[in-house]
C-alpha positions as CSV (number, residue, x, y, z in Angstrom):
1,X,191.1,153.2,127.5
2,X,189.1,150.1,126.7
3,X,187.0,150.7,129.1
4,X,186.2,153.9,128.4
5,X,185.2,152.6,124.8
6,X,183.4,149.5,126.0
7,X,181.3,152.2,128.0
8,X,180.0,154.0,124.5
9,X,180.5,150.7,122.2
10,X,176.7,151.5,121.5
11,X,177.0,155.1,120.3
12,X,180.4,153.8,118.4
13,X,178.4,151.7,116.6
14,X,176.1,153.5,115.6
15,X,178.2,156.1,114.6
16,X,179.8,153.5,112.4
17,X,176.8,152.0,111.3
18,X,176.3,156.0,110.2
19,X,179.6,156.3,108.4
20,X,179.3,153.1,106.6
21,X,175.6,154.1,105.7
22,X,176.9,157.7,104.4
23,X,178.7,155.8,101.4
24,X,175.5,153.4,100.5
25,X,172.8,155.5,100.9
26,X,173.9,159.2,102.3
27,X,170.3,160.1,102.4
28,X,169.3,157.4,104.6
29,X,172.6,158.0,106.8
30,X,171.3,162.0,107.1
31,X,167.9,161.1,109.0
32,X,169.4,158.5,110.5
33,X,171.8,161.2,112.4
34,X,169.3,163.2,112.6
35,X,166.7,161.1,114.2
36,X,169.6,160.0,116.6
37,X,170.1,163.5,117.4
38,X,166.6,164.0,118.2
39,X,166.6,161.2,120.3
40,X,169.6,162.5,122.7
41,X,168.1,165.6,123.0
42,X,165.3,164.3,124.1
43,X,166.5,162.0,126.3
44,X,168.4,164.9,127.8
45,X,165.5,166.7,128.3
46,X,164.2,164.2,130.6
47,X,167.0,162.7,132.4
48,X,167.8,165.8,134.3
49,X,164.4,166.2,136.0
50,X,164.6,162.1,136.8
51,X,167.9,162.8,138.6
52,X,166.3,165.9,140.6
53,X,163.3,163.4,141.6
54,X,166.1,160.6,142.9
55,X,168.0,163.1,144.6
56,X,164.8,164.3,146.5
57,X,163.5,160.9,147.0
58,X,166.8,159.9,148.7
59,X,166.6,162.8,150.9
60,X,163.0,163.1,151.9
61,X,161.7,159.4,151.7
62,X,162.9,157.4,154.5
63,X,163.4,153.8,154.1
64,X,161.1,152.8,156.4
65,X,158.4,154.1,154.4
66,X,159.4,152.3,151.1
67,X,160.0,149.1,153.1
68,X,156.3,149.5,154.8
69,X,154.5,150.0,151.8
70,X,156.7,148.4,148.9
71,X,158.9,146.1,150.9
72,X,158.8,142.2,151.3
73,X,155.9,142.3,154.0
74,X,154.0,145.0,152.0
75,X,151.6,142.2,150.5
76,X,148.7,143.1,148.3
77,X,148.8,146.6,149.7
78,X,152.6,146.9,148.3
79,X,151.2,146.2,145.0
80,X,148.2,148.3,144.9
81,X,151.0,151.2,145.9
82,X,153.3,149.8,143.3
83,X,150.6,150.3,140.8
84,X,149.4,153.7,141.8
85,X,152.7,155.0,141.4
86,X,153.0,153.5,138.3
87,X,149.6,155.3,136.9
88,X,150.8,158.7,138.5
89,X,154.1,158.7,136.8
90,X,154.6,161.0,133.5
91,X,157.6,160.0,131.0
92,X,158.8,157.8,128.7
93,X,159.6,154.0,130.6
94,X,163.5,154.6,130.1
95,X,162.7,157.4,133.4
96,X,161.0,154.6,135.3
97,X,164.3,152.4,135.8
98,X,166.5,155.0,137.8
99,X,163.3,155.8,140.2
100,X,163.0,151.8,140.7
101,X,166.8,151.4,141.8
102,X,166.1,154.0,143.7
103,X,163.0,152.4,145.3
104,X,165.2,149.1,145.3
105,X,167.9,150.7,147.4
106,X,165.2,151.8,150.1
107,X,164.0,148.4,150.2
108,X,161.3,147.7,148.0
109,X,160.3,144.2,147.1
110,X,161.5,143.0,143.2
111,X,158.1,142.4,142.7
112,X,156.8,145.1,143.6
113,X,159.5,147.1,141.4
114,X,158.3,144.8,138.3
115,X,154.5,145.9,139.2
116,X,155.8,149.7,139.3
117,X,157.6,149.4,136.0
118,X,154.5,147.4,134.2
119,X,152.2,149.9,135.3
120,X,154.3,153.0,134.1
121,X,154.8,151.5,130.4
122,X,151.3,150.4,130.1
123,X,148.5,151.9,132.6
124,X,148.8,155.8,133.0
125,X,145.8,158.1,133.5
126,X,146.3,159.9,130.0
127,X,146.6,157.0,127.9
128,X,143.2,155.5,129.3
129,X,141.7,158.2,128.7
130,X,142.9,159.0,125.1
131,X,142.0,155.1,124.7
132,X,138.1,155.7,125.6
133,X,138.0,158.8,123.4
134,X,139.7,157.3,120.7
135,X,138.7,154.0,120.3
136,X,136.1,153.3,122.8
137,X,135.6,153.1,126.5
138,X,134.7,149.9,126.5
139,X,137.9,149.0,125.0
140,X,140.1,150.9,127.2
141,X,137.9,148.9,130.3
142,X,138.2,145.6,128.6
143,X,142.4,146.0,128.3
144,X,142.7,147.4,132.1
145,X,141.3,144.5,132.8
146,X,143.5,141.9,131.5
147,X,146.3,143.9,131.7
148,X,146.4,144.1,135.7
149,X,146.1,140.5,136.4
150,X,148.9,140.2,133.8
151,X,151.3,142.6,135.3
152,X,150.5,141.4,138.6
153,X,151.5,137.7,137.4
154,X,154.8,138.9,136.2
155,X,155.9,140.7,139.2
156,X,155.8,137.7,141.4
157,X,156.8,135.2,138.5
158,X,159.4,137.8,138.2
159,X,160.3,137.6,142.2
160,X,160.0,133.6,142.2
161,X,162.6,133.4,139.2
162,X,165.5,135.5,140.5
163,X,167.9,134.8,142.4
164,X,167.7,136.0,145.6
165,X,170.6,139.0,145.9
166,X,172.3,140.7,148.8
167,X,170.9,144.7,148.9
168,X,172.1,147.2,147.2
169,X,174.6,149.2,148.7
170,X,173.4,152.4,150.4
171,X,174.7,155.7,149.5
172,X,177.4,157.0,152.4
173,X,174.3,159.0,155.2
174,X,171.3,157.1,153.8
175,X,169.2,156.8,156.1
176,X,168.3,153.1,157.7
């Protein structure tokens, strides 16, 4: 029983965060339900798909392939990858952290997975692109540019300051 409430402690307090709210200021305690609602739904709206793409990623990307191109002797070409994936990808960052255990399982490189996940929140295709039209080209160009060497900093800063840790455990007929 506790640990079933220790696993939704968050949503329990914010549901009594609500409750308390609803005597205070019951306005403020109706869009505050209400945004919360909004915000499960859409994260249920997104999670489904994410699970789909793990599933198929276990299946039909072999290991070898994730250590050859994201793995510890990937280099700068393990980056680069890291990177491009990270531009390609469509979602909100919360769908980027089940694809990187996923990639981490298969034996990609932590900084490599920190490159991935800098590159999804901040440097995607769309957003560049809304960037040049709305504010200016030269301005999307000018924060590419320091933002690269910046993620790339803090994914082997990143690798440098963890501990080292045994794998991940592989999913029973993973392949190896």
């Amino acid at each position: 029983m506790k640990a079933t409430l220790a696993d939704y402690r968050l949503f329990l307090i914010v549901l009594g965060a609500n409750l308390v709210l609803s005597f205070f200021k019951p306005e403020a305690a109706g869009l505050s339900a209400a945004n919360s609602g909004h915000f499960l739904l859409e994260v249920l709206s997104i999670v489904p798909p994410v699970m789909v793409l793990m599933g198929l990623m276990d299946v039909w990307l072999p290991r070898r392939v994730v250590e050859s191109h994201l793995g510890p002797d990937s280099g700068m070409l393990g980056a680069a990858v890291a990177m491009l994936l990270g531009t390609a990808a469509a979602g909100p960052l919360y769908a980027a952290f089940p694809v990187a255990v996923s990639l981490r399982q298969k034996g990609a490189r932590t900084a490599n997975l920190v490159i991935f996940l800098g590159t999804w929140g901040s440097i995607k295709i769309p957003m560049l692109l809304m960037e040049s039209s709305f504010i200016s080209l030269r301005f999307a160009l000018l924060r590419l540019v320091l933002t690269i060497p910046c993620i790339l900093l803090s994914g082997y800063l990143m690798e440098r300051l963890l501990p080292q840790e045994a794998p991940l455990p592989q999913p029973e007929g993973a392949d190896a």
